[in-house]
C-alpha positions as CSV (number, residue, x, y, z in Angstrom):
1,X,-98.8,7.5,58.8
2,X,-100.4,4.0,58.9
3,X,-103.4,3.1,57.9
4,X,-106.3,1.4,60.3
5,X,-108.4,-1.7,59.7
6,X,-111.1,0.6,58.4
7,X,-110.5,4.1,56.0
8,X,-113.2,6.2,54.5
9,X,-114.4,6.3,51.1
10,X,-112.0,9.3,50.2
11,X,-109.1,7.1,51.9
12,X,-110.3,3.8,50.2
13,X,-110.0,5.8,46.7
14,X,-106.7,7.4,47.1
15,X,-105.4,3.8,48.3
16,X,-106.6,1.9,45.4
17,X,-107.6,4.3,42.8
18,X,-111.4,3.1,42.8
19,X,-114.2,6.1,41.6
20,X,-117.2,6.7,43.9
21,X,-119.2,4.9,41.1
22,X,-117.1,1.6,41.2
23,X,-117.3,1.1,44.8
24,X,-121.1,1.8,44.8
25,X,-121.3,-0.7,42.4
26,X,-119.1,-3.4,43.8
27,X,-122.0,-3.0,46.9
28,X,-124.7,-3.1,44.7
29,X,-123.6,-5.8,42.7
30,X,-123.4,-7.5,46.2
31,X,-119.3,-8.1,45.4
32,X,-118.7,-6.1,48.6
33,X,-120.4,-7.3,51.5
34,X,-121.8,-5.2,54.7
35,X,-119.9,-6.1,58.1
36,X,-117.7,-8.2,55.7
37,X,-116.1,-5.4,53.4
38,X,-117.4,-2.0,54.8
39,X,-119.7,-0.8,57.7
40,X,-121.9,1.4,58.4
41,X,-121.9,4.0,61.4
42,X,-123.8,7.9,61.7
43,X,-124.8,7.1,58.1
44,X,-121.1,6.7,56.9
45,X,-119.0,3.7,55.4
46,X,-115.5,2.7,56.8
47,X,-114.0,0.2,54.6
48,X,-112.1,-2.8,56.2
49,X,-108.7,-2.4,54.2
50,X,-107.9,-6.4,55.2
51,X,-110.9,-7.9,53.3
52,X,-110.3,-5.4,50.2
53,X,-107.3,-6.7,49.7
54,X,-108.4,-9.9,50.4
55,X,-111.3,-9.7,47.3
56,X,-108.6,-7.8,45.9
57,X,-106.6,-11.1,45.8
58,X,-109.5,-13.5,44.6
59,X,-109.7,-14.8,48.1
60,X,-113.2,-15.0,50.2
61,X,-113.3,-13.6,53.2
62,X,-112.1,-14.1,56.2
63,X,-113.0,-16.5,58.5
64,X,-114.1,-14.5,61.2
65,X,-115.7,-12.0,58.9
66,X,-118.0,-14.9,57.2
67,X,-118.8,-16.4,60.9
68,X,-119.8,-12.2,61.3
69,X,-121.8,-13.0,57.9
70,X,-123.5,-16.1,58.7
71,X,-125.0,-14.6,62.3
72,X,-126.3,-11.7,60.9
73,X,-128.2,-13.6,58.1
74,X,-129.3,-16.2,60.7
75,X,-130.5,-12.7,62.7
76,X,-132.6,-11.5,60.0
77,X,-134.2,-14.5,59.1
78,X,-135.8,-14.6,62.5
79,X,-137.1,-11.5,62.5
């Protein structure tokens, strides 16, 4: 079976070996971005596999996943 662009938190921890506690606190710590590393739908996270493995690898994000970044910071500075 292959894997999507995005798995769930059970997935992401059977893929890299992560705890609950260590990905909650790669969010809180603001290492893992939202709409960059994981979203958010019906109150659950899907994890983008890609830009894991991208911070994974000590690389920033992607570019199309910053330009994401940048608008929705832009977005909530107006409001």
């Amino acid at each position: 079976m292959t894997t999507g662009k995005y798995v769930t938190i059970a997935k992401l921890r059977e893929m890299y070996g992560f705890s609950t506690d260590a990905i909650d606190g790669k969010i809180k710590k603001r290492q893992w971005l939202q709409n960059v590393h994981f979203v958010k739908r019906n109150n659950r996270r899907f994890f983008n596999v890609a830009e894991i493995d991208r911070w994974i690898e000590g690389k920033e994000p992607s570019k199309k996943a910053s330009e994401a970044l940048k608008k929705a910071s832009q977005a909530a500075h107006i409001l």
